[in-house]
C-alpha positions in Angstrom: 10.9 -9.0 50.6 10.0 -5.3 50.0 12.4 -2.6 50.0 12.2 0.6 51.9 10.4 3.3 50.0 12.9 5.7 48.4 12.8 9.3 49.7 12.8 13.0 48.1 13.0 15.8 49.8 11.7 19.0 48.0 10.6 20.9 50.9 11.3 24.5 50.9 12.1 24.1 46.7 9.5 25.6 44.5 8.1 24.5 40.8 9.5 23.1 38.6 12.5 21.4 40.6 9.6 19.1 42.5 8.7 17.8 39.6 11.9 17.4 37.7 13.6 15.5 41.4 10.3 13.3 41.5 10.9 12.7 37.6 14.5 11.4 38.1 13.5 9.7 41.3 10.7 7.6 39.5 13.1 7.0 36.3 15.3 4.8 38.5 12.7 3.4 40.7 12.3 -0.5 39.8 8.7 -1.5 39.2 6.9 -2.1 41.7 9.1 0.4 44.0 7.7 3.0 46.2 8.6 6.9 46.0 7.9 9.5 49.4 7.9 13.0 47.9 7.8 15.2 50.8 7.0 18.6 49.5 5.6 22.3 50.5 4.7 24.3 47.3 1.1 24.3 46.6 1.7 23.8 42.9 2.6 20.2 43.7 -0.4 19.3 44.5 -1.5 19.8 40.7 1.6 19.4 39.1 2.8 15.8 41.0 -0.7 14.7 39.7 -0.5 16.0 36.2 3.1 14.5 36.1 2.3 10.4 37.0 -1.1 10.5 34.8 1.3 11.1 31.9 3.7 8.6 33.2 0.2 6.5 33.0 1.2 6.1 37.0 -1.5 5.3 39.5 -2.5 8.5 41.3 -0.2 9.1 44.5 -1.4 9.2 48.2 -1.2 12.4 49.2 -1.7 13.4 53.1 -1.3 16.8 54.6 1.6 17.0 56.9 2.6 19.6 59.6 4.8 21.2 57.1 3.3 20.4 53.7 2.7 16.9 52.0 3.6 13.9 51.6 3.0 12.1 48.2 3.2 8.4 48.4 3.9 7.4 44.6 3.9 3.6 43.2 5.9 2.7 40.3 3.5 0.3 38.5 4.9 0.8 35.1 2.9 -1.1 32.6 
């Protein structure tokens, strides 16, 4: 049975609280869980990136949305 995907909402918040909230988010996110960041600063979409490589996290899913993006992040910790 799969569980929702958790949500955070950073739209309208600018670098560095996206990172930090996605951060906390994926620090109590069971393995195997699934993370929506839904986010509008343009930095995100280096620094979300930057972040799960060195969490040695698979690289998100990230699709344009009519206000921003949404990340689609997997907690595969190894």
């Amino acid at each position: 049975m799969s569980e929702e995907p958790r949500v955070v909402d950073v739209i309208g918040l600018r670098c560095p609280i996206p990172v930090h909230q996605t951060r906390i988010a994926l620090n109590d996110l069971p393995s195997g869980g699934v993370l929506h960041l839904l986010g509008d600063d343009p930095e995100s979409l280096h620094d979300i990136p930057a972040l799960l490589e060195r969490l040695g996290l698979p690289p998100a899913e990230i699709s344009e949305r009519e206000i921003g993006w949404l990340y689609v992040i997997t907690n595969s910790a190894q």
